[in-house]
Structure formats: C-alpha cells, structure tokens
C-alpha positions in Angstrom: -198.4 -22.3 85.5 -197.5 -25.7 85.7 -200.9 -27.1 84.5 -200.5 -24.9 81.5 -197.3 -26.7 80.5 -199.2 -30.2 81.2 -201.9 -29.3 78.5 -199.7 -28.0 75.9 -197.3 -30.9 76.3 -201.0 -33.1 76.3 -201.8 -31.5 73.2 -199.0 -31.8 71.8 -199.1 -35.6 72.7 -202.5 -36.2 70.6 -201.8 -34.3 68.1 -198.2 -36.1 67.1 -200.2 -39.8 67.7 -203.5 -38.6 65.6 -201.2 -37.6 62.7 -199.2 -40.7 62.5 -202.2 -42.6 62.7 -203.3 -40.8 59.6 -200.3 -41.2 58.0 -200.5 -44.9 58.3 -203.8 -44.9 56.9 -203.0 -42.9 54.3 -200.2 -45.3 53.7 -202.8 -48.5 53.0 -205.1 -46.0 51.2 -202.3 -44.8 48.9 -201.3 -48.5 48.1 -204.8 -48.9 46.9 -205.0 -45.9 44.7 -201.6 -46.8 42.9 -204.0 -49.1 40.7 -206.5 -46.3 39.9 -207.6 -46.5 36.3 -205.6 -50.0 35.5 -207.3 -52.9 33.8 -205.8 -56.4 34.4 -206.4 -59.1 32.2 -208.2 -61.4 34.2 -208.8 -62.3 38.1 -205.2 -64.8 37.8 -203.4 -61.5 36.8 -200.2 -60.8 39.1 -201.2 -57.4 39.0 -204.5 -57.8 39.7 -203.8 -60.1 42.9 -201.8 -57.5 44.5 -204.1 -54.5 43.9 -206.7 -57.1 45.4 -204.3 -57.5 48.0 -203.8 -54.0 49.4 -207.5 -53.5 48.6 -207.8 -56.2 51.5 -205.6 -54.9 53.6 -206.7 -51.6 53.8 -210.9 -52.6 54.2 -209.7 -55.3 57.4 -207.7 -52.2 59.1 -210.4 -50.0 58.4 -213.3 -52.3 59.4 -211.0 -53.3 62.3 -210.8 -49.7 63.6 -214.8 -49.0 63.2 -216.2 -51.8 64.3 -213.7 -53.3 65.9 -213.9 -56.8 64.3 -210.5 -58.3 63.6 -211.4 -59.7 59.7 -207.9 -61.7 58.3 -207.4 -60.6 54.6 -206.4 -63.7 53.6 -210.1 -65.1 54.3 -212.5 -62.7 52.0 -211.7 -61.0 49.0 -211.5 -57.2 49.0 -215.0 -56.8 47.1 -216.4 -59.2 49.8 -215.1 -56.6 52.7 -216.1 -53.8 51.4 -220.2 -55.7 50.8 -218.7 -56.7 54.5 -218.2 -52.9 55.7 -221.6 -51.5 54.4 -223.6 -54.5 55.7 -221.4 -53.5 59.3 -222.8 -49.5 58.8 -226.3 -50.4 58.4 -227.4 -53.0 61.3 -229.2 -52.6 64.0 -227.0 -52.5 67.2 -228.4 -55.2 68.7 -227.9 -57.6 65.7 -224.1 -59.6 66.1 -221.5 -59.3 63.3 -221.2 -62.9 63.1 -224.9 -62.8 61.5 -223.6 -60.6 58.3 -220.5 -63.0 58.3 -222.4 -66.6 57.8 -223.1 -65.0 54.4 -219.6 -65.0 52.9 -217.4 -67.9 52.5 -213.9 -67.9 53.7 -211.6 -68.6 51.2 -208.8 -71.0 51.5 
C-alpha cells in the first residue's frame, strides 16, 4: 500500500516540474511571438533590437537544452542561432560543435 502512495506522490512530482518547465518555455516563446507580423524600420530600430533580443534568448535556452551547448546571446545574433541550431540537428555525432561554431563570428 505504501508503494502505491510513493508512485502517485512520484507522479505527481514529474508531472508539477515537466509543466513548469513548459511554462517557462512557453514564457521565452511567447516573448518571441509578441512581434509576429511587425515590420521595424531598419536593423538600429529599438523595436527591432528587442524582438532580436528575445529571439536570442529563447534559440540559446533552447539549443542549450538539446544539445546541451551553453551559447551566450549576447555573442550571435538570433538569425545566426537559429542557422546555429539546424547546423547542431544535422551533424554526424562524432563531428564537435566547436566545428559548426568557427563559422560564425562573435559579435562584440
């Protein structure tokens, strides 16, 4: 009887830390879609940095939790970690990450 309890309070364990996992995620990925359809008037555009911003956030979490290669946000542009993230799905798995990386320059 008492093993019963253990997986239902077990279950009950995952299931509360998968769903606020998700729910962070879908925090970062709901940050992104707030500038769904907007046009910005050039790259120096306030609004454009910031959708560029939580576009990089969200691709170095989410590269971060696939791959598990820690990326900063600050280094690459969003566009560069999302080239970044499908170069990462199709390598061979003896091939290093650091080999995709020499192809991108960190920005300041």
């Amino acid at each position: 009887m008492k093993w019963r309890w253990f997986l239902f309070a077990a279950i009950l364990c995952l299931t509360i830390g998968v769903c606020q996992v998700q729910s962070r995620e879908k925090d970062l990925l709901s940050q992104v879609w707030a500038y769904n359809g907007k046009s910005y008037q050039g790259v120096r555009s306030p609004e454009y940095n910031s959708y560029d911003m939580a576009l990089r956030n969200y691709m170095a979490k989410r590269i971060e939790r696939r791959f598990g290669v820690n990326l900063d946000p600050q280094k690459y542009s969003g566009f560069d970690l999302l080239e970044i993230e499908s170069l990462f799905k199709c390598k061979k798995s003896s091939e290093p990450f650091d080999l995709f990386l020499k192809r991108f320059p960190k920005q300041p």
